[in-house]
C-alpha positions in Angstrom: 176.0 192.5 81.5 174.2 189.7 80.8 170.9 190.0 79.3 167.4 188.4 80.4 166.2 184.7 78.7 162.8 185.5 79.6 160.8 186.2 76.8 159.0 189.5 75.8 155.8 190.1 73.3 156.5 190.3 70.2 155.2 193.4 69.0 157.0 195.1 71.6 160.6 193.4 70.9 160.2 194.3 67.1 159.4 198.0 68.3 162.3 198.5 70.6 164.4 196.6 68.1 163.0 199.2 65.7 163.5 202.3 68.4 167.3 200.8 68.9 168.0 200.9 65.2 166.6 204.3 64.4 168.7 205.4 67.2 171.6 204.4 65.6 170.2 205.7 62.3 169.9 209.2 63.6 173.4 209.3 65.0 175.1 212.4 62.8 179.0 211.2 63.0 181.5 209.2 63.9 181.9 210.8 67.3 178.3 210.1 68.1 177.6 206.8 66.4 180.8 205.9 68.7 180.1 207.2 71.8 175.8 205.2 71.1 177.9 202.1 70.6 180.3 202.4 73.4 177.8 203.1 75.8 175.0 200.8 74.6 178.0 197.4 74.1 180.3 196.5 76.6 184.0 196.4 75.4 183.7 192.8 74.5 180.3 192.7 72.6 182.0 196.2 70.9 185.2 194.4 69.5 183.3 191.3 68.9 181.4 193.2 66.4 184.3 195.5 65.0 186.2 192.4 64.5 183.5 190.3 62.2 183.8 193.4 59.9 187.1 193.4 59.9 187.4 189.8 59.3 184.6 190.1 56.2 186.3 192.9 55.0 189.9 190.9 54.4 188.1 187.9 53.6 186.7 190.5 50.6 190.2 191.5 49.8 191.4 188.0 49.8 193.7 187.1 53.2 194.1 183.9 53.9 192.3 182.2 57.6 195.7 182.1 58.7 196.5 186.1 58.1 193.5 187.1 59.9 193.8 184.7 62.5 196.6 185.5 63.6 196.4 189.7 63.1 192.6 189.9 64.6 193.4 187.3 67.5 190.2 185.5 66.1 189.7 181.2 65.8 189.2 179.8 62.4 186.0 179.1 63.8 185.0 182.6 63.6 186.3 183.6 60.2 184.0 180.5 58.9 180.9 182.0 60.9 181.8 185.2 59.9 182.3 183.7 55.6 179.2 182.3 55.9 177.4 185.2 57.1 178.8 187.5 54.8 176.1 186.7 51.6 173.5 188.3 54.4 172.7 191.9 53.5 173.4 194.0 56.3 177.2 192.5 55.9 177.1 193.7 52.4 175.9 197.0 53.3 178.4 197.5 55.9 181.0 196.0 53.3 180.0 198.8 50.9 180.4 201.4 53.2 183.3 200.4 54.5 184.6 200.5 51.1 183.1 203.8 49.6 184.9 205.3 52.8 188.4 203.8 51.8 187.4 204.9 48.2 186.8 208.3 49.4 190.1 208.5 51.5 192.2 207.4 48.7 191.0 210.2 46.3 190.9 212.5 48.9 194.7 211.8 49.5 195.0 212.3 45.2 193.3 215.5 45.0 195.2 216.4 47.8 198.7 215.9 46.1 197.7 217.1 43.3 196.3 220.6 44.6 199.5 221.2 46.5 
């Protein structure tokens, strides 16, 4: 789907950005947050955005271009984009929950053992 270049006020472009967000905000769970996304992206814009995670997430755990280039199918063009862009805040948010979930999954997986 391609979108419209003609340009909108705005006040009302930061309010739908703003209704689009809280949107997302409210969504309770994976299932839901997924099922927004998939419906709202097409496949492509969906990857494209689960892959710039991905490849600021190994770039945080220290892969080389090559790695991810050739695991995530993406050019070295993008994991430079993606480097650059990764001092922004919303990539650091994203990185932090990204990694509070792996932190909770790993301890999760301890206390498991442990309890058995």
């Amino acid at each position: 789907m391609k979108t419209s270049n003609r340009k909108i006020n705005s006040v009302l472009k930061t309010q739908i950005k703003k209704t689009f967000a809280q949107a997302i905000a409210d969504t309770c769970d994976f299932n839901e947050s997924n099922t927004l996304l998939s419906d709202f992206l097409t496949e492509s814009e969906y990857d494209g955005l689960a892959k710039r995670l991905a490849v600021a997430y190994w770039l945080k755990k220290g892969r080389s271009y090559n790695n991810i280039k050739n695991n995530l199918k993406v050019s070295t063009a993008t994991i430079a984009s993606v480097q650059a862009m990764m001092k922004r805040s919303g990539f650091q948010l994203a990185l932090k929950k990204v990694e509070a979930e792996e932190w909770a999954n790993q301890w999760s997986e301890k206390i498991k053992k442990l309890v058995k």
